[in-house]
C-alpha positions as CSV (number, residue, x, y, z in Angstrom):
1,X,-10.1,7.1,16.9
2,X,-9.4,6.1,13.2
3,X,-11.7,5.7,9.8
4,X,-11.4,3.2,7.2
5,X,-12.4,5.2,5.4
6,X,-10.4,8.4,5.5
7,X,-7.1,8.7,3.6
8,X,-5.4,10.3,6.9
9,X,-6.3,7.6,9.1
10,X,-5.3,4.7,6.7
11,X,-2.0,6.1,5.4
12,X,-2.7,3.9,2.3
13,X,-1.7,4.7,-1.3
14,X,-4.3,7.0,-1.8
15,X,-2.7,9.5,0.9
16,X,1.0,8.2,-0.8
17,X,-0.3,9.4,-4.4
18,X,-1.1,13.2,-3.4
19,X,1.5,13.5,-0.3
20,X,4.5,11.9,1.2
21,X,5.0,11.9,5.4
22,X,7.4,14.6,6.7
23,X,7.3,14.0,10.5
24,X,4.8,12.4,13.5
25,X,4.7,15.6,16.0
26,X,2.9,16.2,19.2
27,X,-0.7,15.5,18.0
28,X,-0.4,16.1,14.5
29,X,1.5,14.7,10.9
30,X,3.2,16.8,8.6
31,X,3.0,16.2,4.8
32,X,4.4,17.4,1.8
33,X,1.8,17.7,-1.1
34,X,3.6,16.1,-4.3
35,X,1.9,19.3,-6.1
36,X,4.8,22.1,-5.2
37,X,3.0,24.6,-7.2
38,X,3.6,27.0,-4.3
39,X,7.0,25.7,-2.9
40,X,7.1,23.8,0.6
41,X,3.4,23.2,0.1
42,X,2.3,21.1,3.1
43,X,-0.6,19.9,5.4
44,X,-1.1,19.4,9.0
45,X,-3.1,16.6,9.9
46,X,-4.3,15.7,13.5
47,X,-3.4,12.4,14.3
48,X,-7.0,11.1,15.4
49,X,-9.7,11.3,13.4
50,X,-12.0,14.7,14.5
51,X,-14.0,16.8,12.0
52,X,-14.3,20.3,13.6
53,X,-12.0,22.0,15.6
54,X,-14.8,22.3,18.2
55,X,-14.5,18.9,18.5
56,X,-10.8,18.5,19.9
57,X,-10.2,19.4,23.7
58,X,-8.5,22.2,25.1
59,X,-4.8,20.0,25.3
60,X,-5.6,19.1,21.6
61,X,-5.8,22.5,20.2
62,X,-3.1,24.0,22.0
63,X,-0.7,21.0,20.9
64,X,-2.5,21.5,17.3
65,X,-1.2,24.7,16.9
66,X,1.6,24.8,18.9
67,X,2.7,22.0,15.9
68,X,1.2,24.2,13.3
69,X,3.6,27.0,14.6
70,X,6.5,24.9,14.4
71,X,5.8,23.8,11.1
72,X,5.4,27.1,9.5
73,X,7.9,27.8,10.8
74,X,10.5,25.5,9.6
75,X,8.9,26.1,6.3
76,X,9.8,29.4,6.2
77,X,13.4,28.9,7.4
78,X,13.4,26.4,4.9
79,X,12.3,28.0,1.5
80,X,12.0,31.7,2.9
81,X,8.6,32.9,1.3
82,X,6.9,36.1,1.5
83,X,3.8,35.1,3.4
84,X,2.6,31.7,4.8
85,X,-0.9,31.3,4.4
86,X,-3.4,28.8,6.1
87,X,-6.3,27.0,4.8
88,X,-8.8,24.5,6.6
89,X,-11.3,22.8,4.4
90,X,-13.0,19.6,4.8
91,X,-15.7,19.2,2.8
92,X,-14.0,16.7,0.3
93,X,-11.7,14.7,3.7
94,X,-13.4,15.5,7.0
95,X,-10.5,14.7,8.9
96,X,-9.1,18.1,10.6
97,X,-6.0,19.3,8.8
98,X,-4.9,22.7,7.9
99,X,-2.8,23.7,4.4
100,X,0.1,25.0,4.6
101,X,0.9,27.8,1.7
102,X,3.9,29.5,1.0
103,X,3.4,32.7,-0.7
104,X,6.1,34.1,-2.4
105,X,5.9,37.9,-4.4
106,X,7.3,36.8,-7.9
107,X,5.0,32.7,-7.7
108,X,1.5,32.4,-8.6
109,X,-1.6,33.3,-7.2
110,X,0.4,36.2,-5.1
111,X,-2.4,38.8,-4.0
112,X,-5.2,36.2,-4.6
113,X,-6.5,34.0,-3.0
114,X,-5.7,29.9,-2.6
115,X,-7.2,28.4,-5.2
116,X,-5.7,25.7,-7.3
117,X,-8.1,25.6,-9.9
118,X,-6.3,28.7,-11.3
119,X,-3.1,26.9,-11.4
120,X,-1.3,24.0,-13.3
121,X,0.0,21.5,-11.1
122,X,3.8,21.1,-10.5
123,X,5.4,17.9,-9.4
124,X,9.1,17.8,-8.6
125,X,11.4,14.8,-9.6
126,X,11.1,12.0,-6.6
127,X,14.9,13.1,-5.7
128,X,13.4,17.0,-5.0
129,X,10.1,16.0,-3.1
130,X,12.7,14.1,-0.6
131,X,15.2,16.6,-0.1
132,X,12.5,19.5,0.6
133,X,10.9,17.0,3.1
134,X,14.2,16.5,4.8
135,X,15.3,19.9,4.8
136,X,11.9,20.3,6.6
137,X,12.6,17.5,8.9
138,X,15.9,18.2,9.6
139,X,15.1,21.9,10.7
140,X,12.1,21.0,13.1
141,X,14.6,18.4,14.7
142,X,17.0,21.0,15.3
């Protein structure tokens, strides 16, 4: 099922401003945020719109996670941080999507907790944002 009115159902240029598409998987879509304030930065979204994790089926959460593992993973092959961490939200877009984090010792927020009110946004050049989105790609195809 899909919302007009949520960003990760229409794929519009609201999603395109904060996020560009890594890769459709089982159930879910990988994203890059465009904000790499914590580096490989990205969010899973499930492909049909649900707002609780209560609400997929059995089938859905195993495939949910079962892409959510081999998204972190890549992640970490790709831009080896210290700690990957994992935030679900939804207040602002009920649509069920987890954050992706990367951590790393030396970046900010290490020891603290996600919260990128603390932080100055940082947006790579265009020709960055696409090579860490294929270097993501390119490792989950392997």
């Amino acid at each position: 099922m899909k919302f007009d009115n949520c960003i990760y159902c229409v794929k519009g240029c609201n999603l395109e401003k904060l996020m560009i598409e890594i890769i459709v998987m089982e159930v879910s879509t990988l994203f890059l945020l465009k904000d790499q304030i914590f580096k490989g930065r990205c969010i899973l979204a499930l492909n049909d719109h649900k707002k609780e994790i209560f609400d997929l089926n059995r089938d859905e959460r195993n495939s949910f996670f079962e892409d959510l593992s081999i998204a972190a993973n890549s992640i970490y092959q790709c831009f080896k941080p210290d700690k990957i961490n994992y935030a679900i939200f939804g207040d602002l877009v009920p649509h069920f999507h987890v954050h992706l984090v990367p951590k790393y010792k030396k970046g900010p927020l290490w020891g603290k907790a996600f919260c990128l009110e603390s932080v100055s946004p940082f947006i790579p050049s265009d020709q960055e944002l696409i090579s860490r989105v294929n270097k993501i790609k390119e490792n989950i195809l392997k």
